[in-house]
N, C-alpha and C positions, 0 to 999 in steps of 0.2 A: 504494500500500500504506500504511494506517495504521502510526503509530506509536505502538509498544505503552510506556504508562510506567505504570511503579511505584512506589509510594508508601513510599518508604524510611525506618525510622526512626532520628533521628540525635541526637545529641546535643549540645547550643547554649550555650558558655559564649563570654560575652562575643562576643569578631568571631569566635569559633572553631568550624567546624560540623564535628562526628567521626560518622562515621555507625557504629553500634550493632549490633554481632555480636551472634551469640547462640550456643546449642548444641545438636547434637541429643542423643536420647536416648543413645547412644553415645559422648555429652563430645564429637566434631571440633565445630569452630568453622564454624557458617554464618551468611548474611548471607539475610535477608529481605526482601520485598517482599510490599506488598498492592495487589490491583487496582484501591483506590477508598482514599478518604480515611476514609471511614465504617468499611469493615471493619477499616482500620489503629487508629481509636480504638475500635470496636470488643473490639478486645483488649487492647491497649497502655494505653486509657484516652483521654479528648477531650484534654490536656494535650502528650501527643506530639508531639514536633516530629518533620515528617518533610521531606524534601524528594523531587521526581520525576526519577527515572533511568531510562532505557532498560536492559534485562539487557546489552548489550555493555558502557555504560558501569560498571555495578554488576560486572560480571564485571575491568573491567580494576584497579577499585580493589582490591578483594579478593583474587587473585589474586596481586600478592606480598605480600602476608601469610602466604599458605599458605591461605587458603580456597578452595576451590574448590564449596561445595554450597548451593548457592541454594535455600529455600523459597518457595513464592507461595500467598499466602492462609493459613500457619499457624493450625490451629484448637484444637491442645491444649500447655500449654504443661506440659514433661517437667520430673518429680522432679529433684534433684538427682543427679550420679553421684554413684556409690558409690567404685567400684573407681580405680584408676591411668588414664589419660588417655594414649595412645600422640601422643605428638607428634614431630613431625620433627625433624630436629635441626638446628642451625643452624651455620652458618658459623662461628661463633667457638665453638661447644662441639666441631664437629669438626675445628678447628685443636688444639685444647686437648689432647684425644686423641690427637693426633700425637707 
């Protein structure tokens, strides 16, 4: 069986590589992949740094973060939200609440 990899785009400062959320139209936070290097600068621009992940490995970085919706091949990139952003709450906002 082939192994499927995706072309992730990330962000490179110095020795530092942070790989690059984005949102859907609904403001949650997902994490992208493209099936080729070309559709990635395709959209992003040729300057992109991206590096290649497998969806298990993309799925496990993401994942505690609170992402859980992975796109492949994004083709339109969404307005701005408008409204309020429902996010999860976290460990020390619901100690706080206590």
């Amino acid at each position: 069986m082939a192994r499927v990899v995706w072309h992730v785009p990330v962000t490179v400062t110095g020795r530092t590589t942070v790989l690059r959320l984005f949102r859907l139209r609904d403001g949650r936070r997902c994490a992208v992949g493209f099936s080729s290097a070309g559709a990635l600068a395709a959209l992003l621009g040729p300057g992109q740094a991206h590096t290649e992940l497998g969806e298990p490995a993309l799925r496990a970085l993401t994942e505690p973060l609170g992402v859980d919706a992975l796109v492949l091949d994004p083709k339109l990139v969404a307005p701005p939200v408008t409204g309020p952003v429902d996010r999860p709450a976290t460990a020390h906002a619901q100690l706080q609440r206590r």
